[in-house]
N, C-alpha and C positions, 0 to 999 in steps of 0.2 A: 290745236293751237296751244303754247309754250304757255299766256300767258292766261288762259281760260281754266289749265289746269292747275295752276299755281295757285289763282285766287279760290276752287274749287278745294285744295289742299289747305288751304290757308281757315278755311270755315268748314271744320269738320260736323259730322252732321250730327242733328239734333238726339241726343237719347236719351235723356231723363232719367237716368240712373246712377246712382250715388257715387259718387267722388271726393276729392278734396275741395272742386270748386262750391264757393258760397251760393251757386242757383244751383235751381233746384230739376231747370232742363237745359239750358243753353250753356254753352260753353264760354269759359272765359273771352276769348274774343269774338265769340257770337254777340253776349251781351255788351261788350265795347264798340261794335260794330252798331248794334240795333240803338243802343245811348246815342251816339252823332246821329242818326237819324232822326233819331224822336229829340233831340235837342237843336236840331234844325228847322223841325216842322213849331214846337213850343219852347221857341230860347229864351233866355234872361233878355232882361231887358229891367227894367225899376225893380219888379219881382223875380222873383225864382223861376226858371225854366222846367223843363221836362226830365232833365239829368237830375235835380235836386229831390222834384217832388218826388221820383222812385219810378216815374212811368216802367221803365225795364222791369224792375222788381215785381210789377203790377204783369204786366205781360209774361216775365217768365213762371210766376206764381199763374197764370189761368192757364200756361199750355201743359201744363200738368191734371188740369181737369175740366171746364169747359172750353178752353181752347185746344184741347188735345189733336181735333179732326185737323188744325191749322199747323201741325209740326212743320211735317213737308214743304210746305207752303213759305213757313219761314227758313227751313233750311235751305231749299231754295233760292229763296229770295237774296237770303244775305250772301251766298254765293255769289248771285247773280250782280248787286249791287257790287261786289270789290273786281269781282270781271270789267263790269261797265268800267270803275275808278281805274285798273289798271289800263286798261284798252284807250281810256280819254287821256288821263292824269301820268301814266306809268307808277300811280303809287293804290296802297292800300285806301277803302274808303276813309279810314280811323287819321288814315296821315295827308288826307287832304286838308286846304285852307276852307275857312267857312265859303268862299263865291265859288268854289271848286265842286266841293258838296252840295249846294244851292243847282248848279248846271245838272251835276247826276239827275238829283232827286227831280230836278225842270225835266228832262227827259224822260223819267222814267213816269212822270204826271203825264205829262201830255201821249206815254206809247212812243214816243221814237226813241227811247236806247233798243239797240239792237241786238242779236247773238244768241246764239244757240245757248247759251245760260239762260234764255227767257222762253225757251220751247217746254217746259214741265209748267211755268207761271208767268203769265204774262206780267213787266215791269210797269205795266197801268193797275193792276189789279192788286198787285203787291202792293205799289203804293198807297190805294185807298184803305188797303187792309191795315197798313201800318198807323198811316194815317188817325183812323178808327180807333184802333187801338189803344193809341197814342190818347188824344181825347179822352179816352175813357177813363185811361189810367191817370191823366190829369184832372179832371174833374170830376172822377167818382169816389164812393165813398172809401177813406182810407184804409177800412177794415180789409180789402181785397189787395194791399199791395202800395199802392200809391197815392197819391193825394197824400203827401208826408206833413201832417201835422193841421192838414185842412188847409193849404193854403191856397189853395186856387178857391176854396170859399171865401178864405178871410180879402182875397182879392176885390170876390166880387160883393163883397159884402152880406155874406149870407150867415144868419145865422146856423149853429149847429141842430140840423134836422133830428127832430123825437123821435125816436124809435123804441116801439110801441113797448111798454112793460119795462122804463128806462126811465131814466131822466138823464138829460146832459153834465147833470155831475161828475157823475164819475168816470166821464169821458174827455174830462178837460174843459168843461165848461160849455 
């Protein structure tokens, strides 16, 4: 299929090895790819979304060491999700509208996108993985990547958590 191999061509695969690009494993449009995603699943809204807090930054920083076993998994996936977007949309995920991207990511929640782009990883499973992810890199501690500036604490109102041999001074307060 024309249109399986394009988007396959289109999201080269993951290799973690030094380039000009600013990550440190995914590729320039890998990471522009995986940003609409994660800034669909945690958008702007009053506060900052997922794009702002660094989530990508957060994810492409652990698939270089505790996320390493998930490479595959995301090159995959992100393949698979601009298949899906060509195959629905005829365009790239990145150049979809937000209700356009909203349907993908619906299908790929609930297990019905289709196509042999989802026979290495199912588009349910990718999802929750991103998902996860996503989360994590939002509301975890900034030192890993994201959470850019604490803001999903100062969201919730959390103070800046002690860590142990520390005090929050010199950490911004």
């Amino acid at each position: 299929m024309q249109i399986a191999a394009a988007a396959t061509a289109a999201v080269p695969m993951i290799a973690c090895k030094g380039s000009l690009s600013p990550w440190r494993c995914l590729t320039t449009d890998q990471a522009q790819t995986l940003e609409a995603i994660c800034e669909r699943l945690i958008p702007a809204d009053q506060d900052p979304g997922a794009a702002w807090a660094g989530v990508v930054i957060y994810i492409d920083r652990q698939l270089t060491g505790p996320y390493r076993k998930f490479r595959r998994i995301y090159r995959w996936g992100l393949a698979g999700i601009n298949t899906t977007s060509l195959d629905r949309f005829g365009k790239l995920f990145t150049s979809l509208n937000s209700s356009q991207q909203d349907a993908v990511l619906q299908s790929m929640e609930s297990g019905e996108a289709r196509g042999d782009q989802w026979k290495q990883v199912s588009a349910k499973s990718f999802f929750e993985l991103v998902l996860q992810h996503t989360q994590q890199g939002f509301y975890g501690d900034p030192r890993h990547g994201g959470n850019r500036e604490r803001m999903s604490w100062k969201m919730l109102g959390l103070a800046y958590p002690p860590v142990r041999g520390r005090t929050g001074q010199g950490a911004g307060g």
